[in-house]
Structures are given as C-alpha cells and as structure tokens.
ZAVEXVO-951504 format. One record per residue (C-alpha): residue number from 1; z, x negated, y negated. Coordinates in pm, whole numbers. Each point is the difference from the previous one (the first is absolute). Example, Ala and Ser with C-alpha at 12.3 -4.5 7.8 and 13.67 -1.06 7.14 Angstrom:
2
fiza = 1 | z = 780 | x = -1230 | y = 450
fiza = 2 | z = -66 | x = -137 | y = -344
//
This chain:
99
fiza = 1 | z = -14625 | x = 23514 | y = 19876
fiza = 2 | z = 114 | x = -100 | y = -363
fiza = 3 | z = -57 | x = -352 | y = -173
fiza = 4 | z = 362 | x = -55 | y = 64
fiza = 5 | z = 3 | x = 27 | y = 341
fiza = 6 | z = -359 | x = -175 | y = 98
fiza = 7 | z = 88 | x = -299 | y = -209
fiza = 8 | z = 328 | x = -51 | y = 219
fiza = 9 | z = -127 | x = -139 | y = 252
fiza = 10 | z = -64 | x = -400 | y = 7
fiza = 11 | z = -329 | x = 3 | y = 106
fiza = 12 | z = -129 | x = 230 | y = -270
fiza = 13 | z = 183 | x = -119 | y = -275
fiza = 14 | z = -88 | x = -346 | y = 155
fiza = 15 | z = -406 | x = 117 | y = -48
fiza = 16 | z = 83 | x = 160 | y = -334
fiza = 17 | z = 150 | x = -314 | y = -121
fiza = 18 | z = -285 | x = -228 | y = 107
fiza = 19 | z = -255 | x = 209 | y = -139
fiza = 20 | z = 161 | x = 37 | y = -369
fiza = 21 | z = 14 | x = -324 | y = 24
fiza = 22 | z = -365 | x = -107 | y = 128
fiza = 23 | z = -148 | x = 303 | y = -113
fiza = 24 | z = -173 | x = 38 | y = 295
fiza = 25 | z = -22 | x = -152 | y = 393
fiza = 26 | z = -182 | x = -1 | y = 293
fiza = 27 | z = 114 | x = 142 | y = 268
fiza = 28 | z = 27 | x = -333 | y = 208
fiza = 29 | z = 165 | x = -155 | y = -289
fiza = 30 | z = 280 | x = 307 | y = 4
fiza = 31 | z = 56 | x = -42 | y = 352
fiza = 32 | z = 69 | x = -387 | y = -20
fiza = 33 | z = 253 | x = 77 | y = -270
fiza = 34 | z = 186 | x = 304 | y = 93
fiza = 35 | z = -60 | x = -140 | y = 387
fiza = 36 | z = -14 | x = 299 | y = 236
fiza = 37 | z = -236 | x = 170 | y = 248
fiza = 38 | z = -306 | x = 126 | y = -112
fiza = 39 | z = 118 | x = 378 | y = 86
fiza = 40 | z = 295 | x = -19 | y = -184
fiza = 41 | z = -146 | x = -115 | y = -333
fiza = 42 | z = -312 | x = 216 | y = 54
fiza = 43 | z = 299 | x = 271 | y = 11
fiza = 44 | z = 180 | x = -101 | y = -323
fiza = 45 | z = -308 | x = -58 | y = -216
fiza = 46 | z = -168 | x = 331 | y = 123
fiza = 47 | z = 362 | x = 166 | y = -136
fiza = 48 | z = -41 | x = -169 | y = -313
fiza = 49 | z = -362 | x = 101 | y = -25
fiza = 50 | z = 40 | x = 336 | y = 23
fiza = 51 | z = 318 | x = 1 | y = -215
fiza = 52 | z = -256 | x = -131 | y = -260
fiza = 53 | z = 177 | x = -343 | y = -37
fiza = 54 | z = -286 | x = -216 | y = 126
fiza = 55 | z = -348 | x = 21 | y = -8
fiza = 56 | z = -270 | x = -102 | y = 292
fiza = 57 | z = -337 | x = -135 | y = 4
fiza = 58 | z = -204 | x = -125 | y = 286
fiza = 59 | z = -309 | x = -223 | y = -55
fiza = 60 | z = -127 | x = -280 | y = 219
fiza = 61 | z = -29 | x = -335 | y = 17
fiza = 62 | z = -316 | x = -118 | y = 191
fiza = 63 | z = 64 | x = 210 | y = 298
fiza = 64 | z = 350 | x = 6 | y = -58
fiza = 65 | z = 177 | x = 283 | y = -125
fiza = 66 | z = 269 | x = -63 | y = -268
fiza = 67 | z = 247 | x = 233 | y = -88
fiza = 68 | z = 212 | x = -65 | y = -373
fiza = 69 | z = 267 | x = 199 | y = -114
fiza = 70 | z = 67 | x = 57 | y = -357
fiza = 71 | z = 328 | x = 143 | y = -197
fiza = 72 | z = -62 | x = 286 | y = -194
fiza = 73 | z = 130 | x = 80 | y = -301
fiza = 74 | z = 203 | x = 297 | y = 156
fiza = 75 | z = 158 | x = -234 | y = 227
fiza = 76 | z = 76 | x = -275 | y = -260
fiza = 77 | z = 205 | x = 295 | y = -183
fiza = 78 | z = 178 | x = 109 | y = 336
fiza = 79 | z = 72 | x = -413 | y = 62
fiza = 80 | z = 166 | x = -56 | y = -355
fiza = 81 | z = 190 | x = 306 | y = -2
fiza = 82 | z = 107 | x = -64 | y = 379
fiza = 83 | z = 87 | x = -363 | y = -147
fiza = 84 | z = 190 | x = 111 | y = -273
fiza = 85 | z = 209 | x = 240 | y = 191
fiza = 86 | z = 104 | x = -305 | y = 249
fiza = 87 | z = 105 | x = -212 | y = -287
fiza = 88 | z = 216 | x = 309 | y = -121
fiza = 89 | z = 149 | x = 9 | y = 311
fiza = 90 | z = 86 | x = -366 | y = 37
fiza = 91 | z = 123 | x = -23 | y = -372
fiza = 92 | z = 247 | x = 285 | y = 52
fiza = 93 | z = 95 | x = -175 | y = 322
fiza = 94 | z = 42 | x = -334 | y = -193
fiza = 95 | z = 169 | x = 209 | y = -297
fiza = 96 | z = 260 | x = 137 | y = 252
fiza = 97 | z = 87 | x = -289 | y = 189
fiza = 98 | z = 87 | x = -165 | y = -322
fiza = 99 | z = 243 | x = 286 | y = -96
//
C-alpha cells in the first residue's frame, strides 16, 4: 500500500496527526483520542508500523505492560507531503470556485 493511500483513512491520519504532534503516545492514550475498539486501532497502528511510519516499544510499568508509539522520521516525511498535497487540492478547489 503507498503513503497516499494508508494516510486516507481517518483513523490513520487521525494517529499520524496525534503523534507529530505529541511525539509519541500510549496506546491507552491513542485509543481515548481516536475512540475505537481495541482491534481496530491495533489494526491501523500495526499498518502504520510496518509501513515504517510509527515506531513501537513495550516496557512495563510495575506489572503493567505499557505500550508507546512513536512517529518516525519516515512517517513525519509521508505526513507533510500527504499534508501538502491536501492543501493543493483544496487551494485549487478554492482557486476554481472563485473563477
């Protein structure tokens, strides 16, 4: 799947978003904010994982385990240039309804 095409999708971009941002989250803190089942985000981060947008590491807490997820730099390339081709989009969109 290309960078295109796994960013489109508003849970991903939603994680990819909130990680640039944050720099990194704990799993528990992703699901609050994106809010959906634990399968489905599992699903989307393991997508951007292996695309090689996000970056895993599993320690513990006590006897808790604690799982954080980190943008790499890979993915903070894909996630401007995925940016920057929206904001193309929309200005040609603005540009032509303006015409």
């Amino acid at each position: 799947m290309d960078a295109e095409t796994l960013l489109f999708n508003k849970y991903r971009l939603s994680i990819m978003v909130l990680l640039a941002k944050q720099r990194s989250m704990t799993y528990n803190d992703l699901k609050s904010v994106v809010k959906t089942s634990d399968g489905n985000l599992a699903t989307h981060l393991r997508k951007l994982e292996v695309a090689g947008f996000v970056s895993v590491t599993k320690t513990f807490e006590g006897r808790k385990p604690k799982t954080i997820y980190t943008i790499t730099p890979e993915g903070e390339k894909e996630l401007e240039k995925f940016m920057s081709n929206i904001e193309g989009l929309l200005e040609k969109f603005k540009g032509g309804k303006n015409k």
